[in-house]
C-alpha positions as CSV (number, residue, x, y, z in Angstrom):
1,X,114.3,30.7,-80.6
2,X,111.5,32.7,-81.5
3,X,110.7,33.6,-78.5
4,X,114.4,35.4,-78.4
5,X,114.2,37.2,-81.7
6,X,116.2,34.6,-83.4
7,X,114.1,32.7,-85.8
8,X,115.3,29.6,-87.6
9,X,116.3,28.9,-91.2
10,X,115.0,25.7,-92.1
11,X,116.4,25.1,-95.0
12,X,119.8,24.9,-93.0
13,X,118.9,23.1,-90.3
14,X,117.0,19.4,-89.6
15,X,113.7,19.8,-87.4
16,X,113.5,17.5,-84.9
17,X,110.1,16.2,-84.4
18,X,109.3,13.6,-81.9
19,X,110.0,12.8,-77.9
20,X,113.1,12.4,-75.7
21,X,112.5,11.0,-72.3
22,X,113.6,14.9,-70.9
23,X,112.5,16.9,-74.0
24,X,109.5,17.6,-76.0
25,X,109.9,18.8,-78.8
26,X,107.0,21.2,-80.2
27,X,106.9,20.3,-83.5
28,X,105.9,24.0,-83.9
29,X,106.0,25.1,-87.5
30,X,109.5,26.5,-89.1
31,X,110.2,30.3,-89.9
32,X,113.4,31.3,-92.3
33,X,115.1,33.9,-91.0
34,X,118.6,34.1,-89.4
35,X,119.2,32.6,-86.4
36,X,122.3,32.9,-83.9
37,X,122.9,28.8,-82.4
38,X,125.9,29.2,-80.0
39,X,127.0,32.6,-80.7
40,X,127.0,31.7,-84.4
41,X,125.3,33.1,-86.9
42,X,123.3,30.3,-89.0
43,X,121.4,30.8,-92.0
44,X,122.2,34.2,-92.9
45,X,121.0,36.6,-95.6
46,X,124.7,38.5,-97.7
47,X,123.3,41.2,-96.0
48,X,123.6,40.0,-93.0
49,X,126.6,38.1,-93.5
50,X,128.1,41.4,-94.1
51,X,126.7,42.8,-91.1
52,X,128.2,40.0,-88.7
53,X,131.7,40.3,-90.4
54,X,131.9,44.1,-90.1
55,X,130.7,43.6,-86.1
56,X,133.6,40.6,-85.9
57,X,136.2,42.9,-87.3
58,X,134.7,45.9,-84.4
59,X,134.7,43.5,-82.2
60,X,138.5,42.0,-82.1
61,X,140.2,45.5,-82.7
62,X,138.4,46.8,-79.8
63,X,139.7,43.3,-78.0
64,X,143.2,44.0,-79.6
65,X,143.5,47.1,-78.4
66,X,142.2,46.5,-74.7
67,X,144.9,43.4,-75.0
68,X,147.3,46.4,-76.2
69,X,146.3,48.6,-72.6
70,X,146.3,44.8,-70.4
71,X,148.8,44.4,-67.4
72,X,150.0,40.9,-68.3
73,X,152.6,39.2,-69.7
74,X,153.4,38.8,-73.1
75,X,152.7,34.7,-72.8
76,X,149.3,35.4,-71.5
77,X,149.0,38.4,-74.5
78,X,149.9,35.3,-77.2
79,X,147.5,32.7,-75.9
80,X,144.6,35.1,-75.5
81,X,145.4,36.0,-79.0
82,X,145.8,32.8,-80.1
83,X,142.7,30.6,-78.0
84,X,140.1,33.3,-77.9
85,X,140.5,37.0,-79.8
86,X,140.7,34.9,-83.1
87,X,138.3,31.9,-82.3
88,X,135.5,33.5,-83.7
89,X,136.9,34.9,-86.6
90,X,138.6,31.5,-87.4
91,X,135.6,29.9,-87.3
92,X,133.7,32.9,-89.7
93,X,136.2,32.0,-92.1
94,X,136.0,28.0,-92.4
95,X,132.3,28.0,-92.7
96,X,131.1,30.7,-94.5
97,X,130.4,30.8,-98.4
98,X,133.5,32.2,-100.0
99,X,132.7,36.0,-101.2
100,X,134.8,38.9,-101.8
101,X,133.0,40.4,-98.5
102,X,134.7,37.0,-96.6
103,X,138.1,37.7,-98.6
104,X,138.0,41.7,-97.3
105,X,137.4,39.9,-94.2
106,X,139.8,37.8,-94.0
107,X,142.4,40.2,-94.8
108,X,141.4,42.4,-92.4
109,X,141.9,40.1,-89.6
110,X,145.4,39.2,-90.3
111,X,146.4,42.9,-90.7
112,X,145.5,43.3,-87.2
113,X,146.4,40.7,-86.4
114,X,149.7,41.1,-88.0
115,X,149.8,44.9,-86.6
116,X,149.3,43.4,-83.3
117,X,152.2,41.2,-83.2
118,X,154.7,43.5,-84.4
119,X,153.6,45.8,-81.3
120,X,153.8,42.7,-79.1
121,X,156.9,41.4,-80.2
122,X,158.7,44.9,-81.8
């Protein structure tokens, strides 16, 4: 991960240290930091945290609104709504500590959300 700019936290996450008949694992010495594991941020600073919610919320009005401009139906508008404009921020909201900057989060979302369906459906 290092070698990608994405350190690891440690104190979130189990070292592996041993052998797997197609992996060897380095057994390299652990750096706390923040680290993105599958498009997912993991051990994150509130800083940070704040960071990655403020780029969500960038990120799915700027989807929203290219959904708004798309030439397909209004099934395929739902569903892509549905299964992978709010995936992410779904996900954001199950797992991460509970803050006020989560809460403004949250809220955010469903107004667009919200804002979108009534277009979609008005």
């Amino acid at each position: 991960l290092r070698e990608h700019g994405l350190p690891l936290n440690t104190q979130k996450t189990i070292i592996i240290k041993g052998s797997h008949p197609t992996v060897n694992y380095s057994g390299a010495k652990p750096t706390c930091s923040t680290a993105k594991i599958v498009g997912i941020p993991v051990g994150h600073s509130a800083d940070g945290r704040k960071a990655i919610l403020d780029k969500t919320k960038g990120r799915v009005q700027r989807e929203l609104d290219a959904l708004r401009k798309a030439n397909v139906g209004l099934y395929i508008k739902f569903n892509l709504l549905r299964s992978c404009i709010n995936a992410i921020p779904g996900y954001l909201i199950r797992v991460c500590e509970p803050t006020k900057e989560l809460i403004d989060f949250a809220n955010s979302i469903d107004q667009m959300v919200d804002d979108f369906l009534h277009w979609l459906l008005g």
